[in-house]
py3Dmol code that shows the C-alpha trace and the ligand (Angstrom):
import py3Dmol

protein = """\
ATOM      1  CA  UNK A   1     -32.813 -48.322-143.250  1.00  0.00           C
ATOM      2  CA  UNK A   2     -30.677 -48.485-146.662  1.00  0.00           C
ATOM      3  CA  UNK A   3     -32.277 -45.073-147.516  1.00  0.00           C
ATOM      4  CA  UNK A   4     -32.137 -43.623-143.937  1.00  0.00           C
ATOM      5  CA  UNK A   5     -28.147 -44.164-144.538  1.00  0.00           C
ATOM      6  CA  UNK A   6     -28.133 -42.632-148.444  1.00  0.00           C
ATOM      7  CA  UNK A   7     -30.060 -39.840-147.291  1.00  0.00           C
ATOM      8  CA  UNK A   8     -27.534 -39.641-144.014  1.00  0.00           C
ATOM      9  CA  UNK A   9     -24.437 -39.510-146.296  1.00  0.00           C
ATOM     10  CA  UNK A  10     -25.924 -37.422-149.197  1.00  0.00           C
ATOM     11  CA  UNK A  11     -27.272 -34.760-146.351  1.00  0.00           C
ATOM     12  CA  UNK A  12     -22.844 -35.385-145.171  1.00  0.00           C
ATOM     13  CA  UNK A  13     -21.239 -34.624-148.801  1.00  0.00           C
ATOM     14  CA  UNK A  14     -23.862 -31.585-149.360  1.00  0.00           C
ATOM     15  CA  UNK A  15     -23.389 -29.708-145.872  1.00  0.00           C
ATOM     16  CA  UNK A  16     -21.353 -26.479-145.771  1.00  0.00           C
ATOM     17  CA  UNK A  17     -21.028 -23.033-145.841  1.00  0.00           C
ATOM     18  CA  UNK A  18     -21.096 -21.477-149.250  1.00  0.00           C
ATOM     19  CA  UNK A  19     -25.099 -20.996-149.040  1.00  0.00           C
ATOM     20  CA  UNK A  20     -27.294 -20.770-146.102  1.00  0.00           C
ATOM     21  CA  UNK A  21     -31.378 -22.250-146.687  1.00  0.00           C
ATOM     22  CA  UNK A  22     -33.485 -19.622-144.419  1.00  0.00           C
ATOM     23  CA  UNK A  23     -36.191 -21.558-144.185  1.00  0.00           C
ATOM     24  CA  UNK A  24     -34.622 -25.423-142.581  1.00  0.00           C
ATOM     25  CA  UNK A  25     -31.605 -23.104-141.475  1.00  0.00           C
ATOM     26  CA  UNK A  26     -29.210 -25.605-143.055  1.00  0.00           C
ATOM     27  CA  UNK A  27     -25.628 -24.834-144.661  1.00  0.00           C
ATOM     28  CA  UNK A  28     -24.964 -26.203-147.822  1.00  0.00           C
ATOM     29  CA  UNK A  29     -22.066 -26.176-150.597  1.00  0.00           C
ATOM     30  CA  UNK A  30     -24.135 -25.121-153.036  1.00  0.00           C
ATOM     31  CA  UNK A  31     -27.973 -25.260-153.951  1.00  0.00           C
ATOM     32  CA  UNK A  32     -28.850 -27.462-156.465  1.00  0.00           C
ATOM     33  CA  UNK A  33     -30.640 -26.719-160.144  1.00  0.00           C
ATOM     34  CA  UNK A  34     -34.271 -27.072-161.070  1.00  0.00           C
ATOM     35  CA  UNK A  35     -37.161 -26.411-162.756  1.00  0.00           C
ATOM     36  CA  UNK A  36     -38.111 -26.366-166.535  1.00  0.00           C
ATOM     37  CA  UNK A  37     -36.029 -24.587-168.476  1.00  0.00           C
ATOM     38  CA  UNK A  38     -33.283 -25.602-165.600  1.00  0.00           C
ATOM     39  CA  UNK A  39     -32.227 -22.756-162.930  1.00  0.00           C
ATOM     40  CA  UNK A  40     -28.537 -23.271-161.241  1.00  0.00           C
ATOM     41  CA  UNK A  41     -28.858 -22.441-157.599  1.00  0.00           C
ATOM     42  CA  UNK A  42     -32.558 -22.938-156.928  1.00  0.00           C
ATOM     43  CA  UNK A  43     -33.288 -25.873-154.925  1.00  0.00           C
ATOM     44  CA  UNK A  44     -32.501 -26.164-150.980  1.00  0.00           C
ATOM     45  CA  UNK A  45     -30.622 -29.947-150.727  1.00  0.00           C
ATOM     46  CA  UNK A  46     -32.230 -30.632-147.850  1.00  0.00           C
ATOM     47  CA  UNK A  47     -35.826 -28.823-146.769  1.00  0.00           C
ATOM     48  CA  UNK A  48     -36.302 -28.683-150.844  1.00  0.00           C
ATOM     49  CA  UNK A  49     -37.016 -24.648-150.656  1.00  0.00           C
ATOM     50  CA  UNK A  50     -37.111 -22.340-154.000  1.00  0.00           C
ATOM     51  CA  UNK A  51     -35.596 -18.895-154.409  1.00  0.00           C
ATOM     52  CA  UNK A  52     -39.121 -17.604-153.939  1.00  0.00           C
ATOM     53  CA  UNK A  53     -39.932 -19.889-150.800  1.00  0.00           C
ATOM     54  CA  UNK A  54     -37.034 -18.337-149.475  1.00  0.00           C
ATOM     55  CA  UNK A  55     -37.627 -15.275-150.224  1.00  0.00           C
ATOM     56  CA  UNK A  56     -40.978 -15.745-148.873  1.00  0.00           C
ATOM     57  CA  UNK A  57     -39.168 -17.322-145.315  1.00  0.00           C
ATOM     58  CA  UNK A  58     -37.440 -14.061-145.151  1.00  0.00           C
ATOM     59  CA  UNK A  59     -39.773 -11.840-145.377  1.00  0.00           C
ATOM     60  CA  UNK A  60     -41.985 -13.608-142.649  1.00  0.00           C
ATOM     61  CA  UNK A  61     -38.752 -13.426-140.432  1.00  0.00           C
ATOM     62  CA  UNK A  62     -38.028  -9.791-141.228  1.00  0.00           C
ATOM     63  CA  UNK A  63     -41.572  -9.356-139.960  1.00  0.00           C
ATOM     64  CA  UNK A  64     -41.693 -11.679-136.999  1.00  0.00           C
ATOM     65  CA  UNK A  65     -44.468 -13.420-138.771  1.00  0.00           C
ATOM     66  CA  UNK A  66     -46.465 -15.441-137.646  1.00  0.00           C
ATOM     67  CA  UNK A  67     -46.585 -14.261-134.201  1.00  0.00           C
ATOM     68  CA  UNK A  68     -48.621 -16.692-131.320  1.00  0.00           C
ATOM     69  CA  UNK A  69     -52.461 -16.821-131.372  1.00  0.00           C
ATOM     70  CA  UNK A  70     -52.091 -15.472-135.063  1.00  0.00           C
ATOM     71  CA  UNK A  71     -54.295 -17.777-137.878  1.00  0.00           C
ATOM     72  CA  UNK A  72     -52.044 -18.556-140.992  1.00  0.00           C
ATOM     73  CA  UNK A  73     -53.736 -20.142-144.313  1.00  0.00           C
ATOM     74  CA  UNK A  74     -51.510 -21.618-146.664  1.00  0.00           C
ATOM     75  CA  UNK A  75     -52.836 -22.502-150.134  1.00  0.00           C
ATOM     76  CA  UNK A  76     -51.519 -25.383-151.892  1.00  0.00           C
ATOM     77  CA  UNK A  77     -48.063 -25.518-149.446  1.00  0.00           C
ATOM     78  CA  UNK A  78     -44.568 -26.355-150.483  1.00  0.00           C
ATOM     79  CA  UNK A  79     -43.034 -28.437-147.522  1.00  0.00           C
ATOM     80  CA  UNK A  80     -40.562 -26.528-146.535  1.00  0.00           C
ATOM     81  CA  UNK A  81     -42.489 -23.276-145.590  1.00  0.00           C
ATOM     82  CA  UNK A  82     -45.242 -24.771-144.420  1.00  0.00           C
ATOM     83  CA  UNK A  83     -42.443 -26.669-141.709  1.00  0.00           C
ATOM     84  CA  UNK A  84     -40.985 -22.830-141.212  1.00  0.00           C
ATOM     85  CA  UNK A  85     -44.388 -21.711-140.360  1.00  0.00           C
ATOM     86  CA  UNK A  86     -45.772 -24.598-138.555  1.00  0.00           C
ATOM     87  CA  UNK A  87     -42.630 -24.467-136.348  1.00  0.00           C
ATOM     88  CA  UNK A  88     -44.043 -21.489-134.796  1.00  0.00           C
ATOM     89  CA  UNK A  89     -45.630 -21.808-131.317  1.00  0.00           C
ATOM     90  CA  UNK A  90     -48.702 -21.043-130.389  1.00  0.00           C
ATOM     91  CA  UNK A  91     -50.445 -20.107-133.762  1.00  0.00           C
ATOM     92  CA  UNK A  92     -53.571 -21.833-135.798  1.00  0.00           C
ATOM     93  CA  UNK A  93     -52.195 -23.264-139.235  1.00  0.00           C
ATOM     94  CA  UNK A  94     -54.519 -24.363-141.776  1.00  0.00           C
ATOM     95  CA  UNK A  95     -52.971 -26.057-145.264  1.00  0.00           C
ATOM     96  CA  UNK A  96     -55.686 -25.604-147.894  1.00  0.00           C
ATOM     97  CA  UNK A  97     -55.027 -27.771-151.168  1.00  0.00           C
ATOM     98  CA  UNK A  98     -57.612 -28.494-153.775  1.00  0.00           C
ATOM     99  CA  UNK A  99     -57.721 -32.145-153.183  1.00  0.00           C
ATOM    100  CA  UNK A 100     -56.873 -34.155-156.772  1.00  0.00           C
ATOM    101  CA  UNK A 101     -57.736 -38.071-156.949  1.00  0.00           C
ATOM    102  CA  UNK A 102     -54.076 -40.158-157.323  1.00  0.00           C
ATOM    103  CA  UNK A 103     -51.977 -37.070-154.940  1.00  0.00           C
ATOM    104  CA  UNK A 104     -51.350 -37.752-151.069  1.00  0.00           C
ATOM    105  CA  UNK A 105     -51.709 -34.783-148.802  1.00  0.00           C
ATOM    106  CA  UNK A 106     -50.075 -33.764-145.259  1.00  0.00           C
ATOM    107  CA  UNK A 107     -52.410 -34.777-142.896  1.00  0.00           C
ATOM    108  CA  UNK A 108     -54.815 -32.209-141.610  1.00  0.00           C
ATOM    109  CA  UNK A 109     -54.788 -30.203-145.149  1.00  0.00           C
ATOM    110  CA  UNK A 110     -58.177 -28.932-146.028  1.00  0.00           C
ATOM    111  CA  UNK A 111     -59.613 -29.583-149.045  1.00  0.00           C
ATOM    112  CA  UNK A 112     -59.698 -26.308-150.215  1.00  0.00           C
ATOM    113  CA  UNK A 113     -61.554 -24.660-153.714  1.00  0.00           C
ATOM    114  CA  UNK A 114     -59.709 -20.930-153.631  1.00  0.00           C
ATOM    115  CA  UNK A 115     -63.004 -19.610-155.365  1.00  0.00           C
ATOM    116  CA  UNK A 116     -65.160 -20.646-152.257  1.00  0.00           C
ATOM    117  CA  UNK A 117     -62.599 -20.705-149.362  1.00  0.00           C
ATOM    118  CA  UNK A 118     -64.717 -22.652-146.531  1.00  0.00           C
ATOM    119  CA  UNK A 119     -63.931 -20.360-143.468  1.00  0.00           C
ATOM    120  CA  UNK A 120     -65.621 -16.915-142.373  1.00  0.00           C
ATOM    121  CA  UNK A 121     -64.603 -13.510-143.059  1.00  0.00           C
ATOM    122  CA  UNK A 122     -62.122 -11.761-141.327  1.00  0.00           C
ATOM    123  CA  UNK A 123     -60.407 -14.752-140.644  1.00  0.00           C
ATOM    124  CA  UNK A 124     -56.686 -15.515-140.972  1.00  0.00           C
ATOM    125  CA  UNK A 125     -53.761 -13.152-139.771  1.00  0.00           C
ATOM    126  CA  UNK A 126     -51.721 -14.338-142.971  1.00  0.00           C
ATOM    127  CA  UNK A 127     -52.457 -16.048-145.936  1.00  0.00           C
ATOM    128  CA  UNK A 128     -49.751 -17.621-148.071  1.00  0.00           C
ATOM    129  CA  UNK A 129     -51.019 -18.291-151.938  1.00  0.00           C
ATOM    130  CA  UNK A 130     -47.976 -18.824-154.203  1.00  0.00           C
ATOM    131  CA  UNK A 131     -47.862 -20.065-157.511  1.00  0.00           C
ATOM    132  CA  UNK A 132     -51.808 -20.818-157.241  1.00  0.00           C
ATOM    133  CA  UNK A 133     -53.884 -18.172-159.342  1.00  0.00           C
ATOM    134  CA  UNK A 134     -52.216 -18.729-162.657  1.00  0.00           C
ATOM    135  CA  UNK A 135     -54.092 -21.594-162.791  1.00  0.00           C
ATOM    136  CA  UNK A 136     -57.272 -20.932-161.763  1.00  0.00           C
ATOM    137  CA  UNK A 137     -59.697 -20.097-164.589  1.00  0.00           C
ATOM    138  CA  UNK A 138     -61.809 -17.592-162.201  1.00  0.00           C
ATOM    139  CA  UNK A 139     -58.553 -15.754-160.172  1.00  0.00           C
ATOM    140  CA  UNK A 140     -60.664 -12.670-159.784  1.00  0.00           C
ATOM    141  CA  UNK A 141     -63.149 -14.887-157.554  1.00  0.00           C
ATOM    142  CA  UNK A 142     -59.980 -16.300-156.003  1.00  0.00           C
ATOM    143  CA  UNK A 143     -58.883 -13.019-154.862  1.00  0.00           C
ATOM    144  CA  UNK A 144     -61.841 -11.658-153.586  1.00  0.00           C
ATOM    145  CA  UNK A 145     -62.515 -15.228-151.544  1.00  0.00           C
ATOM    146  CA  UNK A 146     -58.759 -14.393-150.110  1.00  0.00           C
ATOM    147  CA  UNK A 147     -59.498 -11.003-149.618  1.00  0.00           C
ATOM    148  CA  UNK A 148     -62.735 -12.319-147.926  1.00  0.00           C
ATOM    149  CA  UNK A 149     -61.177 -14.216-145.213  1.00  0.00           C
ATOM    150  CA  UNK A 150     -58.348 -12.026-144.561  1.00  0.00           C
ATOM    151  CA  UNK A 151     -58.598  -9.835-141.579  1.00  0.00           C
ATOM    152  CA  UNK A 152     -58.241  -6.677-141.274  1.00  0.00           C
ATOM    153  CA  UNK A 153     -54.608  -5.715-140.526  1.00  0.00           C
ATOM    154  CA  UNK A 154     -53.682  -8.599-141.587  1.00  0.00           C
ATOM    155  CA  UNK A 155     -51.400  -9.688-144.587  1.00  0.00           C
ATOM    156  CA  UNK A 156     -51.420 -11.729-147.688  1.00  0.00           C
ATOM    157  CA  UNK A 157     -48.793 -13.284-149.912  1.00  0.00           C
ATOM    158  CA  UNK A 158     -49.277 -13.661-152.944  1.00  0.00           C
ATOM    159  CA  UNK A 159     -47.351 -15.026-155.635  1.00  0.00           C
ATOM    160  CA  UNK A 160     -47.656 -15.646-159.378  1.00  0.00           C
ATOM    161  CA  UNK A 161     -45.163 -16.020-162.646  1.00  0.00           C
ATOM    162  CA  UNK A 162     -45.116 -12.469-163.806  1.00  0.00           C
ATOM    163  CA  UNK A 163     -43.667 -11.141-167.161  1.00  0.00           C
ATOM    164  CA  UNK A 164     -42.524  -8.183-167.823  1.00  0.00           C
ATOM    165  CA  UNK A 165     -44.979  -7.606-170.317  1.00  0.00           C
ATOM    166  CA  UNK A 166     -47.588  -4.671-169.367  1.00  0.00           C
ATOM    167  CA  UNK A 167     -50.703  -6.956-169.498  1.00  0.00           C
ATOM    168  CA  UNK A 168     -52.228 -10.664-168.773  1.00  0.00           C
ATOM    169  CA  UNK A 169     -52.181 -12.873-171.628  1.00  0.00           C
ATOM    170  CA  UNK A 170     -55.330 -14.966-170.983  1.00  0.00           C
ATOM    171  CA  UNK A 171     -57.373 -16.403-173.198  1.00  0.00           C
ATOM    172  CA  UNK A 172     -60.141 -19.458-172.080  1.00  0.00           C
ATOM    173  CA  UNK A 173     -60.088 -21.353-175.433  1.00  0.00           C
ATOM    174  CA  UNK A 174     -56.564 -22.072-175.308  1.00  0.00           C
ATOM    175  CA  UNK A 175     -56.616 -25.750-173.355  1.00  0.00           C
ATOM    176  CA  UNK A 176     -53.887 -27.317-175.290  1.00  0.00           C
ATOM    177  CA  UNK A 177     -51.193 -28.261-172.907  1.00  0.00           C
ATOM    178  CA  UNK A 178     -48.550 -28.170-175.510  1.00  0.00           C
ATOM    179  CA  UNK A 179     -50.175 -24.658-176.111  1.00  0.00           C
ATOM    180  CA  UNK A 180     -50.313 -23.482-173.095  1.00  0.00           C
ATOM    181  CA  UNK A 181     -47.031 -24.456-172.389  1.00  0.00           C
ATOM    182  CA  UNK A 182     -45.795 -21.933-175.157  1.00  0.00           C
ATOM    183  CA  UNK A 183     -48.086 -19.256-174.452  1.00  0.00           C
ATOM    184  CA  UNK A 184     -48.657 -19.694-170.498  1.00  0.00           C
ATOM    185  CA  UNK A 185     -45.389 -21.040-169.209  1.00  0.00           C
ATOM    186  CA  UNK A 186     -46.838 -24.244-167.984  1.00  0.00           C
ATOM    187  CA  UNK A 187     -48.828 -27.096-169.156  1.00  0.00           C
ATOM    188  CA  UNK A 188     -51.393 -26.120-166.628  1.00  0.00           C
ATOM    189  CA  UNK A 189     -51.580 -22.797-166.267  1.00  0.00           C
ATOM    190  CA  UNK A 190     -54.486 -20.767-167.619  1.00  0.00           C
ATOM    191  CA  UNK A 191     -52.401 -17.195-168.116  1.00  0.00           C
ATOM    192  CA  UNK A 192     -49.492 -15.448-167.888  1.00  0.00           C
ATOM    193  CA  UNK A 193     -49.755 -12.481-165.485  1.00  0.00           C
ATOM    194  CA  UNK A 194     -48.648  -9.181-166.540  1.00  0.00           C
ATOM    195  CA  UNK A 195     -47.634  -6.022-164.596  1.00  0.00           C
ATOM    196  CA  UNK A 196     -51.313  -5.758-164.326  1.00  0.00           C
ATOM    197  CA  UNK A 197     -51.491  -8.494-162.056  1.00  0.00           C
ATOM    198  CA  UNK A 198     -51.531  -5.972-158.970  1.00  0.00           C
ATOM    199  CA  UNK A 199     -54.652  -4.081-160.579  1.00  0.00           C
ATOM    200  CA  UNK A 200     -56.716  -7.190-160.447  1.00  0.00           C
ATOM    201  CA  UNK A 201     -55.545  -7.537-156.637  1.00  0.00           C
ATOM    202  CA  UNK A 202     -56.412  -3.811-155.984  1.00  0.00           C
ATOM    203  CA  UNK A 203     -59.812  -4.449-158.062  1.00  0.00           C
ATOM    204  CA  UNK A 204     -60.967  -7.491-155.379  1.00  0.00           C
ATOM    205  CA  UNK A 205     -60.112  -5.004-152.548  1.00  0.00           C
ATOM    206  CA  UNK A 206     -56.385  -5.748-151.595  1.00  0.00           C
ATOM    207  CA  UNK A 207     -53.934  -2.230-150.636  1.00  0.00           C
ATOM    208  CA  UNK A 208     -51.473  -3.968-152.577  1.00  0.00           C
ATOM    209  CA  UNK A 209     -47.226  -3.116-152.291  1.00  0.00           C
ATOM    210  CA  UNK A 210     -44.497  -4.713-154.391  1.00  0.00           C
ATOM    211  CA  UNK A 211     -41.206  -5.494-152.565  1.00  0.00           C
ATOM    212  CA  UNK A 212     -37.989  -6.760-154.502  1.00  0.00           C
ATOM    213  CA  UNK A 213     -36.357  -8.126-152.033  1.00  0.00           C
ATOM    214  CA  UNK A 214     -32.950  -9.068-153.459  1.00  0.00           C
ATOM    215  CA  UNK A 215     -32.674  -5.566-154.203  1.00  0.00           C
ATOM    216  CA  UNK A 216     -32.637  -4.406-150.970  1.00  0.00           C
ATOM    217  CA  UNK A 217     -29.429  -7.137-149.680  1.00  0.00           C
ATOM    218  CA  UNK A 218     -25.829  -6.703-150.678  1.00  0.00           C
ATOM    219  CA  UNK A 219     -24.727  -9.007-153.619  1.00  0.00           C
ATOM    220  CA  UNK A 220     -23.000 -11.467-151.354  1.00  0.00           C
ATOM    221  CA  UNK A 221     -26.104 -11.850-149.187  1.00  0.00           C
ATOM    222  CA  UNK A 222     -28.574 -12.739-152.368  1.00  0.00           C
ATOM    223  CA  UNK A 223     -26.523 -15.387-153.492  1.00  0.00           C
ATOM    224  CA  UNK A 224     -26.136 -17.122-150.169  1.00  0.00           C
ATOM    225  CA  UNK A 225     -29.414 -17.190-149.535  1.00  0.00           C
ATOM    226  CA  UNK A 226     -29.893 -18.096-153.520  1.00  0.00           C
ATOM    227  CA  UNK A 227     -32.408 -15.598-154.372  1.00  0.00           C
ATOM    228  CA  UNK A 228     -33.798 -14.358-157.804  1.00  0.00           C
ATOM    229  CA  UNK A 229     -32.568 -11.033-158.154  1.00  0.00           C
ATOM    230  CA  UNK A 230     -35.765  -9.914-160.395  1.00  0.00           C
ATOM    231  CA  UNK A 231     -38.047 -11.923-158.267  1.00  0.00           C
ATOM    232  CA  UNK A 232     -40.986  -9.368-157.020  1.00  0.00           C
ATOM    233  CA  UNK A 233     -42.908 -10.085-153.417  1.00  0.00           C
ATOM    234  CA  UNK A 234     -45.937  -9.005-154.172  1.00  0.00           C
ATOM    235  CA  UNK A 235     -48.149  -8.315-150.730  1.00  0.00           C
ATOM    236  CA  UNK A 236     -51.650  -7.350-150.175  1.00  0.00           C
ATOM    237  CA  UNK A 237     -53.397  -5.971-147.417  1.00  0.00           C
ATOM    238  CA  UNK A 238     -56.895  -5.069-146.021  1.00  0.00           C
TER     239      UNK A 238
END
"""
ligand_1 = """\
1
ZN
Zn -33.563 -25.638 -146.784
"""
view = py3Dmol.view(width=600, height=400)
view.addModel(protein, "pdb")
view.setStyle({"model": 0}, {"cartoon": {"style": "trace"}})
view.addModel(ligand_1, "xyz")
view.setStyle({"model": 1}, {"stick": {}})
view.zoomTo()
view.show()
């Protein structure tokens, strides 16, 4: 009850009108910082979204995605898309995580191993996998299992850390966290993608386009909706 009330009167100091969330279609004064090395203006005070869950949000409501009857998977889920999505009438959601002993789980996700996805090909409508492959020691299995169960005409997602740098640095021996921290990004993450990223897509069997959103939205617009302007949608297709 105590925290019903906190949340009631923290949700009442943060509401306004200087920054929209696309995804819980909320208001705020500001969005709040985040992440390691800290980002101002990242985090959605109330649904919790990203700049690239929204950017992701907006993108699916550019394309009036996903429509009824469609099949959406969504690998490893951040809450507030997977709300977005599973908002939508009509359509067949599955949340695939892989399951880790010690985590708790929406109910209904799917325990889910990206390099054996357990559903048929030519499958799912759209597939959401964000943030997912960089740590995945065998992503090139990952992507073909995606491309796999995609259908045809259908569209994929799919997100990673990318650097500007021409090619992947990957290298399998390197299992230090501290290490990979410094060389990866991450404590967990087994690479840092480079531009290349979208040849290893196109090499599973994806037609693969990069958007920048932000690029295509007045100034005004990209900060209200508190979006990376050098953030890259990266979409594939079969
Ligand atoms: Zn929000």
């Amino acid at each position: 009850m105590l925290k019903a009330l906190k949340r009631w009167l923290r949700d009442r100091a943060l509401r306004g009108d200087a920054v929209h969330c696309p995804l819980c279609d909320r208001g705020a004064i500001a969005f709040l910082p985040s992440g390691t090395p800290q980002r101002p203006h990242a985090l959605c005070p109330f649904c919790g979204s990203l700049e690239r869950t929204r950017m992701m949000g907006l993108a699916l409501t550019q394309r009036g995605l996903p429509k009824a009857g469609q099949r959406v998977l969504h690998v490893a889920p951040d809450r507030s898309l997977r709300e977005r999505i599973q908002a939508v009438p009509g359509i067949t959601y599955i949340a695939g995580d892989k399951k880790e002993p010690g985590y708790t789980y929406p109910p209904g996700t799917v325990d889910l191993d990206v390099t054996a996805i357990p559903f048929p090909a030519d499958h799912f409508d759209l597939l959401i996998c964000s943030h997912v492959l960089e740590h995945v020691p065998d992503d090139r299995a990952a992507m073909r299992e995606l491309f796999r169960v995609l259908k045809p005409g259908g569209l994929a997602i799919l997100l990673v850390p990318l650097s500007t740098r021409p090619t992947t640095d990957e290298d399998p021996t390197v299992t230090d966290p501290d290490e990979r921290q410094r060389r990866f990004g991450q404590r967990d993450h087994v690479r840092l993608y480079g531009r290349d990223y979208v040849d290893r897509l196109r090499a599973a069997g994806f037609t693969v386009t990069v958007e920048r959103p932000a690029a295509t939205l007045p100034a005004d617009a990209v900060f209200r909706f508190g979006l990376k302007a050098d953030e890259d949608l990266v979409l594939g297709t079969k």
